[in-house]
N, C-alpha and C positions, 0 to 999 in steps of 0.2 A: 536475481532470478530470471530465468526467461520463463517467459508468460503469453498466452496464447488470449488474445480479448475474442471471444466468437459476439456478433452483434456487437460490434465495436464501432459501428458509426449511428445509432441510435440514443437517445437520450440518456440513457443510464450509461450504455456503453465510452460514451465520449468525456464522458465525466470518470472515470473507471480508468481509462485511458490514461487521463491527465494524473490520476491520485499516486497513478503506479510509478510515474516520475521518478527517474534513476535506477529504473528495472530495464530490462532487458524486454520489452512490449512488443509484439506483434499485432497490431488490430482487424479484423477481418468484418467484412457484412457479408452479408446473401449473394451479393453479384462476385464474391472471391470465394468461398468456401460455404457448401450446399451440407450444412451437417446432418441433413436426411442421408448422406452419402457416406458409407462405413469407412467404404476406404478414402474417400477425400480429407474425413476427420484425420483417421490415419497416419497419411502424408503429413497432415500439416502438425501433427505432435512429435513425427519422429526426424521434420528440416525443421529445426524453427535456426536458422542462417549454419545450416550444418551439423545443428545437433538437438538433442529430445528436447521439449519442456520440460521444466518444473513446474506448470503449474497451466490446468484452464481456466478463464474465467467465462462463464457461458451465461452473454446475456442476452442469445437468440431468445427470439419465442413468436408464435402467433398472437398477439393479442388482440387482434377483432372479437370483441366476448361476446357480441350480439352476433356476427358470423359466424361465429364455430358453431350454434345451436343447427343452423341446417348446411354446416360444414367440418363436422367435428373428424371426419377420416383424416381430412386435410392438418385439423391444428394439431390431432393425436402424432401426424408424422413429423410434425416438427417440435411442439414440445416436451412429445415422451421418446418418439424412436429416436431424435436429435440426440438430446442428453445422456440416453441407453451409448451412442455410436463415440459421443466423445469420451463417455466415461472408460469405456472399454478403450479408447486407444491412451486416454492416460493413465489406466492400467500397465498396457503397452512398456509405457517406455518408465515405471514407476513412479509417474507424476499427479496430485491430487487435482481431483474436478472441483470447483466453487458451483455449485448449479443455483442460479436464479429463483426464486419460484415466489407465490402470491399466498396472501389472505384465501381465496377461492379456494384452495383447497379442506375450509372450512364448512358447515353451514350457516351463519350466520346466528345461530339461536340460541346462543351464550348470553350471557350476564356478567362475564368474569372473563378476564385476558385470557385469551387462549394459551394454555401448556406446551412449547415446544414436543412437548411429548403425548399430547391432547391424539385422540382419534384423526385421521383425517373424514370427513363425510361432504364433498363435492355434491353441489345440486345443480349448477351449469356442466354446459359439455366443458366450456373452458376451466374449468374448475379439476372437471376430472381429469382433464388429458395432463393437467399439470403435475398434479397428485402423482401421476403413470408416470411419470418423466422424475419425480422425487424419487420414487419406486424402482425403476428402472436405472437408473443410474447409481443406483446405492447397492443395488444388487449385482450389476456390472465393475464396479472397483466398490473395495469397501473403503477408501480414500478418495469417499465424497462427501463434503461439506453443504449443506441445503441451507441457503440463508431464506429465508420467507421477507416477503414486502410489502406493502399497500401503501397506495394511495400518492404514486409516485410524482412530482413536478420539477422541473428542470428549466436549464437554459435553452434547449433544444427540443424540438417535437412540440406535439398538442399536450396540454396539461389545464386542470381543471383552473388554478388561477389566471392563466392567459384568456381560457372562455372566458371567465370572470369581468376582466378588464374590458375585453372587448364588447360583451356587452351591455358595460354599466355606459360606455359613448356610444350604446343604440339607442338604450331606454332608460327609461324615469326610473322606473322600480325591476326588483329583480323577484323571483319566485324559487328559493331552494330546499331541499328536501332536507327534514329536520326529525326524521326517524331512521337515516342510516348512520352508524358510529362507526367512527375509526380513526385515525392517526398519521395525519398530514407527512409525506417525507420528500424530504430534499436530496434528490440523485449524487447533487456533493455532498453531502453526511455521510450518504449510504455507501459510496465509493470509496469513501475516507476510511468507513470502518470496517469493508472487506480487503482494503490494502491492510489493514491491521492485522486481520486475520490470519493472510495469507502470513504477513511478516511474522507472529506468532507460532509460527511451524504448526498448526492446527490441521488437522488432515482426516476430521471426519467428524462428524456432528452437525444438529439440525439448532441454528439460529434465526430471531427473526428481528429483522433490520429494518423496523422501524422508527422515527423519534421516537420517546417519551411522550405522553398526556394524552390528549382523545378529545375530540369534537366531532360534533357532525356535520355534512356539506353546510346548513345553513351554518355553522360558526366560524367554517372555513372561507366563506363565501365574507362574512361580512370581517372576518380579522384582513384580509385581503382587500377588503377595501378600506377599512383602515389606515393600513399601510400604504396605501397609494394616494391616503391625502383624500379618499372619497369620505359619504355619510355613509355609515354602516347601515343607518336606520332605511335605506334606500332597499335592503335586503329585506324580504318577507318569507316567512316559512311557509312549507306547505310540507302533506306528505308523501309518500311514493306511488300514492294511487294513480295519482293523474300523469306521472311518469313512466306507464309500461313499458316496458322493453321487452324484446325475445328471450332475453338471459336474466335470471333470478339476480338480483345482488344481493350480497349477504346485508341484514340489517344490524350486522355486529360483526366487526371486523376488527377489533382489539385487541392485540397480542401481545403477550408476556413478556417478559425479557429476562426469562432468570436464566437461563443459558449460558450468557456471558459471562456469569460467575464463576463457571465450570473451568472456561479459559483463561479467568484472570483478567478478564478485559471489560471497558465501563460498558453499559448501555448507550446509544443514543442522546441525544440533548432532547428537552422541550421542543416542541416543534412551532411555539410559537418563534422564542429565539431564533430557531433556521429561517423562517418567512420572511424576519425580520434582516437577513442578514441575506438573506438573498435578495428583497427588494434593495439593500446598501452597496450588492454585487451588479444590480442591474440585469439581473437574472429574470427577472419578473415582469413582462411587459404582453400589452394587450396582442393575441395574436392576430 
């Protein structure tokens, strides 16, 4: 397939990259192709080395989530009017969109995995401009596929077990918050099981790409150190009070996986196994 990576030198994207291995890959970031841009999207769906895509995988986005509260004009143009401008150009040429998108488009205030088919109700700006950009590009080609994510860590970029590390060689004890829920993921899982996807001829439908099982930062925090040979006991709970931020985060961010069903395809691994096989990749180190 030729394959167009948008955000393909970012964390997820680099990993995306590499899964697609023996594809016809194109990778692009922000300083080559400005997907605010209609027609730049355009161009780059109808040369991909002289001829359309098969296929985008769009894993631009703004994620400053604390930024977009008093920049939300800004992240709306790149997470909803972005994914609207590519959808329409792999329209264009008959090719399906893969669009990226998060847990935020949730509120938080569940008890039970979220339903791929569940409402969406955004309480951040970054929440909604994502939603708009789910919205927006599904309404633009009806061959778009919406995978949903949280809680993403990699080889590459800022990720909550790298702070981890790095802080456990500043300080004695750590402090993490043990009322937000959700489900650790490994950008090589996630990459792995949108190459599946695509390879599946799947060309429309809402998945969400995260591991399997559920913990919350403090269990993330102390299985993480765990695995780096530290004392876990060195992790202390606490709860989101004394961590305000400008943007809400959801305190349930737990998503479903029955989707996959639909396509024949497994869910996710445990996400302990992925931590575990990433610190064996050497993927995992203090930033």
């Amino acid at each position: 397939m030729r394959i167009l990576v948008t955000g393909g030198t970012g964390m997820l994207g680099v990993d995306v990259v590499d899964a697609l291995a023996g594809h016809d890959v194109r990778a692009v970031g922000s300083a080559e192709l400005d997907i605010r841009d209609a027609e730049a999207c355009m161009r780059a769906a109808t040369d991909h080395g002289g001829a359309p895509v098969d296929a985008i995988v769009n894993c631009a986005a703004y994620t400053r989530v604390d930024d977009a509260e008093s920049d939300e004009g800004a992240a709306f143009a790149l997470n909803a009017l972005g994914p609207a401008n590519l959808a329409a150009a792999a329209r264009a040429v008959g090719a399906v969109l893969l669009q990226v998108s998060t847990d935020y488009v949730f509120d938080g205030d569940a008890s039970a995995p979220y339903a791929e088919d569940a409402p969406v109700a955004p309480v951040s700006a970054y929440g909604r401009t994502k939603a708009e950009g789910e919205r927006l590009a599904r309404e633009a080609n009806p061959d778009t596929i919406v995978v949903r994510t949280a809680w993403l860590y990699g080889a590459g970029g800022p990720s909550f077990p790298r702070t981890m590390l790095r802080l456990a060689g500043e300080r004695e004890t750590l402090t993490v918050v043990d009322d937000q829920r959700g489900q650790p993921t490994w950008t090589r899982d996630l990459a792995a099981q949108l190459r599946a996807l695509l390879e599946a001829d799947v060309r429309s439908g809402v998945f969400h790409g995260t591991n399997e099982g559920q913990a919350t930062w403090f269990d993330f925090a102390r299985a993480v150190f765990a695995e780096a040979g530290l004392d876990p006991e060195r992790v202390r709970p606490t709860d989101s009070a004394g961590f305000v931020r400008p943007a809400p985060r959801p305190a349930w961010s737990v998503l479903g996986h029955d989707g996959w069903a639909a396509a024949d395809m497994t869910p996710m691994r445990d996400w302990r196994e992925a931590l575990h096989d990433a610190f064996a990749r050497g993927e995992v180190t203090a930033a």
